[in-house]
N, C-alpha and C positions, 0 to 999 in steps of 0.2 A: 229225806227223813226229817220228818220234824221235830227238835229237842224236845219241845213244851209236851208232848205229846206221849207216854209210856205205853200205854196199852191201846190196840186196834181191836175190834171185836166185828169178825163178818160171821151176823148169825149168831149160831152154838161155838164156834170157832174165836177164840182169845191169843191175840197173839203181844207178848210182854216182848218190847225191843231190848232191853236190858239182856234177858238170854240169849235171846237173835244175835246181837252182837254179841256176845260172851262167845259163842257160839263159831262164828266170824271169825274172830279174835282168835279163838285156838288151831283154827283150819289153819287162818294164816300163818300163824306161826308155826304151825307143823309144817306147811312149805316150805317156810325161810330156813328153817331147822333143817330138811332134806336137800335143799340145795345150794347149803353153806358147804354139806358132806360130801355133797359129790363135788361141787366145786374144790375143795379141798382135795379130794382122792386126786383128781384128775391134777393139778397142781403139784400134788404130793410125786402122781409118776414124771410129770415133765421135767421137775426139779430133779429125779434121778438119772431120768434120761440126758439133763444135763451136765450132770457130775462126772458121769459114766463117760462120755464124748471128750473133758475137757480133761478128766486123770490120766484117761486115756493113753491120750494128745501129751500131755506133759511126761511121763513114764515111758511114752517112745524117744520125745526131746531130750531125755536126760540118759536115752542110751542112743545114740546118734555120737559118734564119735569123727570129726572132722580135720582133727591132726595126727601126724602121728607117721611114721615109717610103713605102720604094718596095714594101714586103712587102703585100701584098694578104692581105685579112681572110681568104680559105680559106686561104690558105698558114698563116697562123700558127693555124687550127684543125687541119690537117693532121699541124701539124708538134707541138701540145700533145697530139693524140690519140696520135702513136707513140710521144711521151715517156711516156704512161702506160702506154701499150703492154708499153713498155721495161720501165719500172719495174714493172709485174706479171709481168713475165717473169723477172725480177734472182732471184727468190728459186729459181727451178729452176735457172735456171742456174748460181749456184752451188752448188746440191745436186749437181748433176752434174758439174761439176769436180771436187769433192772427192770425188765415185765414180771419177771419170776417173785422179784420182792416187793414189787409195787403190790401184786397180788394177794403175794402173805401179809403184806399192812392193813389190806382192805380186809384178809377175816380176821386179824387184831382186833379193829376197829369195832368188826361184829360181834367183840366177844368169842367166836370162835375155840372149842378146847381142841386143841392138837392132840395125834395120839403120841406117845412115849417115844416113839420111834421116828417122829419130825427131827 
């Protein structure tokens, strides 16, 4: 496209680059717009489905009960198997947290509005 250039004329046909681009300009940004949102929604469920995995996890650990008179021998095999469980699990999930926020930085960045419920 050439700057110096505003207006092309093939024929009866006038075409002003100034609206072309304006034009341009709005498409694209209706994309970025559309796939800030879904980027976001999808984001929005992973991050739940993160939560959900990890309170989970934490709300069994905090009733795993491993001393005690009355804890019967599977229980506390039970309850040292999920701890390992746990613990081989700890290093994804925080791999994925810090994708999960690295993520929400990048539609900061965007401007992005969150809904009320992030």
């Amino acid at each position: 496209l050439d700057s110096t250039a505003t207006v092309t004329e093939f024929g009866p046909i006038s075409v002003r680059y100034s609206k072309v681009q304006s034009q341009v300009n709005l498409k694209y940004d209706s994309w970025q717009k559309e796939l800030q949102t879904y980027f976001a929604a999808v984001l929005s469920e992973r991050i739940n489905e993160s939560y959900e995995k990890v309170s989970s996890a934490k709300t069994r650990l905090e009733s795993i009960s491993l001393e005690g008179a009355s804890v019967a021998t599977n229980e506390i095999v039970l309850g040292v198997t999920f701890l390992q469980e746990v613990t081989q699990q700890l290093p994804l999930w925080l791999k994925k947290s810090k994708e999960l926020f690295e993520s929400e930085k990048l539609l900061k960045r965007q401007r992005h509005v969150f809904r009320g419920d992030w």
